[in-house]
N, C-alpha and C positions, 0 to 999 in steps of 0.2 A: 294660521301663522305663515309670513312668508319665510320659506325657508335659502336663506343666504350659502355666500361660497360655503363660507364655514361649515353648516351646516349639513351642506348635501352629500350623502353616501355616508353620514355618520357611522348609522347602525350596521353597515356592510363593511367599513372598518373593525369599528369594534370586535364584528363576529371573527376578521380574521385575527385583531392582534389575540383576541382573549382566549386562548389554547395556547397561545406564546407566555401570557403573564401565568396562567395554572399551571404549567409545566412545572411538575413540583411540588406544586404548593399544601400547606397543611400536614406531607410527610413527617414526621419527627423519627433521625436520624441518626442523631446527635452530632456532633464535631466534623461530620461530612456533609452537613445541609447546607453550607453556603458556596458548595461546589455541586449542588444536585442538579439546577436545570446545564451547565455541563455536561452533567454527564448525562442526564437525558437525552439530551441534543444528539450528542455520537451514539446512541444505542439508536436513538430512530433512523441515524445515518448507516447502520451496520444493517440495520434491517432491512431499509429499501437498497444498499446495493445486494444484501441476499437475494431480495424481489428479483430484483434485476436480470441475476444471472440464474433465474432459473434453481434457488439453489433451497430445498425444503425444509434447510434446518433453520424452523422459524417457531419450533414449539416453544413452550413456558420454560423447558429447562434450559431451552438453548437463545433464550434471552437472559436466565439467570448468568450464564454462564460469557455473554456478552458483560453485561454489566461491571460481573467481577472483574473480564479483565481489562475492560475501562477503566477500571477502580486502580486496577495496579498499572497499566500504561501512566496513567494521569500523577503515579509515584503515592496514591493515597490510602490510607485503610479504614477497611471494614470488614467486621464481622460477618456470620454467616446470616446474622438477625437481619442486619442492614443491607446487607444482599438481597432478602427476600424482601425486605420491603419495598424496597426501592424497585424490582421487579412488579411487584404486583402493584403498587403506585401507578404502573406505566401502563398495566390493564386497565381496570376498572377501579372508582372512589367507592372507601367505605369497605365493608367487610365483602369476603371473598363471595362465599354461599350466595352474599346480593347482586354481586356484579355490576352492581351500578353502573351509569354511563355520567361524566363528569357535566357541571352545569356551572354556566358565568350569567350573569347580568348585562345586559347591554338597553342601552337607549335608544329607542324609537324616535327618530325625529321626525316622521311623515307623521304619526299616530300620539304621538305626543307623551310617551307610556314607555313603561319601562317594563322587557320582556325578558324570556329566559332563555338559553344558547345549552342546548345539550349537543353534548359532542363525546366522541374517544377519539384515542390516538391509535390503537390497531382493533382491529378486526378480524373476523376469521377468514380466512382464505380458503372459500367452496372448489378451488379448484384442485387442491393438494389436497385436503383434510377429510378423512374416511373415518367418519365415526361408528359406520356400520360395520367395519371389521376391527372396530375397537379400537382405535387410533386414536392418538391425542389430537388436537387443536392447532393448526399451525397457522399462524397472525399474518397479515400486511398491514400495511399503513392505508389508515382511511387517507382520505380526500384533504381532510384537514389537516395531517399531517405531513402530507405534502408540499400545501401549499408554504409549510413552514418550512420546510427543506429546501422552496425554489426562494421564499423570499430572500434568505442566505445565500442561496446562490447567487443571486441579482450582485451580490457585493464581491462575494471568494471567487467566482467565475471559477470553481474545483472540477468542474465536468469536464471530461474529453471527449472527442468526436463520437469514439465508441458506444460511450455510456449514454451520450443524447441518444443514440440511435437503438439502444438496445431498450432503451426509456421510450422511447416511439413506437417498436415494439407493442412494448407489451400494454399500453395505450390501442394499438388496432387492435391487439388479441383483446381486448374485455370490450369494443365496442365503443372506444371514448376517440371519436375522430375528430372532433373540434380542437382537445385540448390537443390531440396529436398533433394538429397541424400549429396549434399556436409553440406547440416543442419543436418545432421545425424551425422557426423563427428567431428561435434560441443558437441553433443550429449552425443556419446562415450568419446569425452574429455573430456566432464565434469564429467560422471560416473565413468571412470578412476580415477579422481584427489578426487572425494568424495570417492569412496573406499581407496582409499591410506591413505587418513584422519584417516576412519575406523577403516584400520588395525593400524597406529599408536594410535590410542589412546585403541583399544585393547592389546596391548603391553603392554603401560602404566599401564592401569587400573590393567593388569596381576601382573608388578612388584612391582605396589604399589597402593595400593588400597585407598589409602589416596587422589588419585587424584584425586578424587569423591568427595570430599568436597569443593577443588579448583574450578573445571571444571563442576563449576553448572548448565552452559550452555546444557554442554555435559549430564547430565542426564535426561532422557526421560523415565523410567520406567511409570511415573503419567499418562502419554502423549501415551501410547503404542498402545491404541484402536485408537485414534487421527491418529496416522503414518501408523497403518496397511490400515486404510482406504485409507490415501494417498497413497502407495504403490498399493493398491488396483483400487485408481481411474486411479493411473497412467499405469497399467496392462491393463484398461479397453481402456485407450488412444490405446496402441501397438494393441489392436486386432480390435480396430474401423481403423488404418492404414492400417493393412492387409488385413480388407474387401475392404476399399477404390482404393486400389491396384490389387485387383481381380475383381472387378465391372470394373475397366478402362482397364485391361487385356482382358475382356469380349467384351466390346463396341470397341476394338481395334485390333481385332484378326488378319485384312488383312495389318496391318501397322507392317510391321518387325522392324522398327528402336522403335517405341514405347514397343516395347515387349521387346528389349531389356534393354533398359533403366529402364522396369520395372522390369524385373530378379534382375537385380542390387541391384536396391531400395530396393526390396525385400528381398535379400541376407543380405545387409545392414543392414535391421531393424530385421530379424532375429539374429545378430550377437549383434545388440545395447538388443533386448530382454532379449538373456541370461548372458547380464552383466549386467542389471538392476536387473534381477533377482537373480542373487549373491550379490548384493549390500545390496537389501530388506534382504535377507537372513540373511547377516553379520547385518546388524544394528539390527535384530532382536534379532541376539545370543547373542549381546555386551548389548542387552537390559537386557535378561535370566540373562547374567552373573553379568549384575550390580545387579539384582533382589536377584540373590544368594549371593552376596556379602555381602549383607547388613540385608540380614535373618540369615547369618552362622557368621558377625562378628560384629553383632550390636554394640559391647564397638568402634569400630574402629572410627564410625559416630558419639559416644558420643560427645559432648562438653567438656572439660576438664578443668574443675575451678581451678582448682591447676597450680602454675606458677612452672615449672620445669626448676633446673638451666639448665640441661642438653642441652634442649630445645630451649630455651629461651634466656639466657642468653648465651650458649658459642658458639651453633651451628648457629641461628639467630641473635646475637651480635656480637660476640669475633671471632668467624672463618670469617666471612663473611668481615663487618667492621675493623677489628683490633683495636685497643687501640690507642690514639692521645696522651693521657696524662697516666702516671704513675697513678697518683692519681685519676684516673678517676675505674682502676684496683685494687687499694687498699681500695676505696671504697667499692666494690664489693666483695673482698675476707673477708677484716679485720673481719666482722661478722660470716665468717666460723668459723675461726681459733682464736679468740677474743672475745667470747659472752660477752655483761654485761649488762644485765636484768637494766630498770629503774626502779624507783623506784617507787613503789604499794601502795597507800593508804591501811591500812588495811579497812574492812568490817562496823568492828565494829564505826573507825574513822568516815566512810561517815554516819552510820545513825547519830551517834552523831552531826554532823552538821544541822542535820537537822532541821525545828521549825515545829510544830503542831497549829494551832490555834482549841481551843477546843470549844469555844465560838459561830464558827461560825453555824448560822442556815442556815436551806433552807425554800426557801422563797414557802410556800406549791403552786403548782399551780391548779388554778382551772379549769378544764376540761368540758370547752363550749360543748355542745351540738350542733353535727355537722348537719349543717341545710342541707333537703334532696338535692342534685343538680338534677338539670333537666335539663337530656342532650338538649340541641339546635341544632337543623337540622342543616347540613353545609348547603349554600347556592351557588352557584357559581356564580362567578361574569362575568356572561355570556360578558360583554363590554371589559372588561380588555384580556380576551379569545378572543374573536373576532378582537379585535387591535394586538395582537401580532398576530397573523395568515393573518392577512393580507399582512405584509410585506413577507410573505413564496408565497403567491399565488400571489403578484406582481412582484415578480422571475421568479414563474411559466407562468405566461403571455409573457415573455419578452423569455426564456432560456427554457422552456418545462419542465424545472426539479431543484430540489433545495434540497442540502443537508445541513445539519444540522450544520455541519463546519463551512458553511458560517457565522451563526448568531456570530461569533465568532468575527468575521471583523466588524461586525456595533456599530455604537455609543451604549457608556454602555447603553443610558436610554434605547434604545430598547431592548437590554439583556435584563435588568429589569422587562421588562412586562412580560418575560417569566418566572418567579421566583412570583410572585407576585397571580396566580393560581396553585394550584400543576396539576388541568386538561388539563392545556396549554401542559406539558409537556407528559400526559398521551395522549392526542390525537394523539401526535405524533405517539407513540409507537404504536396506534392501528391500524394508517397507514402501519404496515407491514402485517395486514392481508391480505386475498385474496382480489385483486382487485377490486374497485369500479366504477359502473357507473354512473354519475351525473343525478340525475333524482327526483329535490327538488323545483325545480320552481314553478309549479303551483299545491303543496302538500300545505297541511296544517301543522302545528309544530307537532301540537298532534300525528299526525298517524306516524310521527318518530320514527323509533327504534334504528337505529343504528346511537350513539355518532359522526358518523364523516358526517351523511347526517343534524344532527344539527346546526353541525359546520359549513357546507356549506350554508344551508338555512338561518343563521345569518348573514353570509358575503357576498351572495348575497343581502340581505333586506338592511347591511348597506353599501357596496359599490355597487353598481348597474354594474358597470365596469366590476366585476367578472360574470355578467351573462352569459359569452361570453362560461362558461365553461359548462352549461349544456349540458347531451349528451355526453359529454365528457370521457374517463375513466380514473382512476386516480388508480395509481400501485407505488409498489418501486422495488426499484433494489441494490445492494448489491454494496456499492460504490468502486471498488478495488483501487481506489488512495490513499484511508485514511486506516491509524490504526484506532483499538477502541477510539473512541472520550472520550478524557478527560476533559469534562467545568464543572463550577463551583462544582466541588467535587462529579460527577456523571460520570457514567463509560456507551458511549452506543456503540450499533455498528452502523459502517457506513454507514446506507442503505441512498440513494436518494429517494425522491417521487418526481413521473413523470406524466405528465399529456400526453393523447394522444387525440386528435380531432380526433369526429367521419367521417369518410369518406361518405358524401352524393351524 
């Protein structure tokens, strides 16, 4: 059979789309399945940026616990059943004990035959995952689910400089230098398409400087020590690849096809460096230049209270629009060419109007003697503190970590209790200190110093269930899913608090 355009690379499509069309499929969910491969899609997203950053909470519980709260970002619900299935869905088909690996049909076109495509979507990660000191399982995304992460790419362009580079990364760290270098590629695209940005709106600002009021986005003068530092970390990224690249040059001197492959790389990220470096460069000038714009023509940034026909009326009206009615235009001119003043009360007329009552007194007041106050100790109301912090470390039992977000999702009364102490909310924040280790069981109150081993020691005495955490250490982590949390009219960031069991 000759095989035509149509035909050629069939079966090597197929095998990519068909992990896209199973995403899902055959779960029964009920009233949430026509939102499944959604939210598939963002758990396998949540996963590989976890890869990414180095970050190991990647076990079965802490996908369940992804899921969930896909489930509630996405405003949807599900049970705790649907949680779990939908997690283990995204393991392996078929029952647990089997572990099956998922299988589609595709078409042979060279062989004329119709074959089968076994694949999963994570895998275990041999680098993190210690089962010989009892350890659970901790997942990455296979190969194939990747590729479904960059096909999306190809359209959302959602990468930043960082995350390509930290994706390239960890591409040299397992030994995959081809796809590294074609991530590189991606790389150069992108810094290409943001200097083009650059130079256009250097143009702009050049011919009219007014576009600095529009393109509020666009200005970053406030911001300058902010972006040098980015540029700065991301500088630090390019020279941690080219160590990384000379370390495997090293360990690989007698393998010639590796040495190639790494010249390349190399070559590569040398060429992606000094386009990043002209990038940093240009945003910094276009930074200079806003900076000077705005010290050499301050009237320009002025606000301007005065309504200017010129302005106003003929070049944002009458050019733009046009005129629909005649008399809509002779409204607008008649007062040019037509003045005629209404008519003016004289000065003298309005006091005359006026009446005085001369009669009236003031009623004298007498000025009580202010009785001394005596300020009152605040007192905390340690019960109402210890109730709202429980449902945080009933999280942390279940999920190993719990951010702040979440309380956003629970019944108002429970909000409540967090509003109801202003030290509910301060405890939290002191949770971003350096790490703690649980160690309040058999102390006494008194010999407590630090506010969050109080807190502990209250929630052990009143749930006894949390005793399970002594020993324990308890850290946060800087949540990268969330913006600055916005509840009830307070502005925080998004860190997690994580609890870690001590290893006996």
């Amino acid at each position: 059979m000759d095989v035509n355009e149509s035909w050629e690379g069939f079966a090597e499509r197929m095998q990519r789309l068909n992990p896209l069309f199973a995403l899902g499929r055959g779960m029964e969910v009920g009233e949430i399945k026509p939102h499944l491969q959604t939210i598939l899609m963002q758990v396998l997203l949540a996963i590989f940026y976890r890869e990414l950053n180095d970050d190991a909470n990647r076990r079965k519980s802490d996908i369940k616990y992804i899921v969930d709260d896909c489930i509630k970002q996405m405003k949807l619900l599900a049970d705790e059943r649907q949680i779990d299935r939908i997690t283990s869905g995204l393991l392996y088909q078929g029952k647990e004990e089997l572990s099956q690996p998922f299988e589609a049909l595709y078409y042979d076109e060279l062989r004329q035959a119709w074959d089968t495509q076994v694949f999963r979507y994570v895998t275990m990660d041999e680098l993190y995952t210690n089962l010989e000191m009892g350890g659970a399982i901790i997942y990455k995304l296979t190969d194939v689910a990747q590729e479904m992460i960059f096909m999306s790419r190809e359209m959302a362009e959602e990468f930043s400089i960082t995350i390509e580079q930290l994706y390239s990364m960890q591409l040299i760290k397992n030994g995959n230098f081809r796809k590294a270098t074609r991530n590189l590629d991606h790389l150069i695209s992108r810094v290409n398409r943001l200097m083009a940005n650059e130079f256009s709106f250097q143009k702009e600002m050049m011919n009219n400087p007014k576009i600095l009021l529009a393109e509020e986005e666009m200005q970053r003068a406030d911001n300058r020590v902010e972006i040098e530092n980015q540029f700065e970390e991301e500088k630090n990224h390019f020279r941690t690849i080219t160590s990384m690249i000379e370390k495997t040059k090293r360990r690989n001197e007698a393998d010639d096809f590796i040495q190639k492959e790494l010249i390349i790389l190399q070559e590569k990220i040398s060429h992606t460096r000094q386009l990043h470096d002209r990038f940093a460069k240009l945003v910094i000038q276009n930074i200079s230049y806003e900076m000077k714009l705005k010290a050499e023509n301050p009237s320009l940034f002025w606000e301007n209270s005065l309504v200017s026909f010129r302005e106003h009326f003929y070049e944002n009206w009458l050019l733009k629009e046009g005129v629909k009615q005649f008399t809509q235009l002779e409204t607008v001119l008649s007062p040019l060419f037509s003045p005629k003043n209404e008519f003016i009360l004289p000065l003298d007329w309005i006091w005359g109007e006026q009446e005085f009552d001369e009669d009236m007194q003031q009623t004298p007041v007498i000025e009580e003697e202010a009785e001394a106050e005596v300020p009152t100790p605040r007192v905390t109301n340690w019960e109402s503190v210890v109730k709202a912090w429980s449902y945080v470390f009933q999280y942390l039992q279940t999920y190993k970590q719990f951010s702040l977000a979440d309380l956003a999702d629970l019944p108002v009364e429970i909000q409540d209790l967090w509003f109801e102490e202003s030290e509910t909310i301060d405890l939290w924040m002191m949770f971003d200190k350096k790490p703690l280790k649980i160690q309040v069981l058999h102390r006494k109150e008194e010999t407590l110093s630090d506010e969050r081993e109080i807190l502990l020691y209250k929630l052990m005495k009143e749930y006894p269930q949390f005793q399970i955490f002594e020993g324990s250490n308890i850290f946060t982590e800087f949540d990268h899913r969330a913006k600055p949390l916005r509840w009830q009219r307070m502005k925080m960031t998004p860190f997690k608090i994580c609890i870690k069991e001590e290893i006996r």
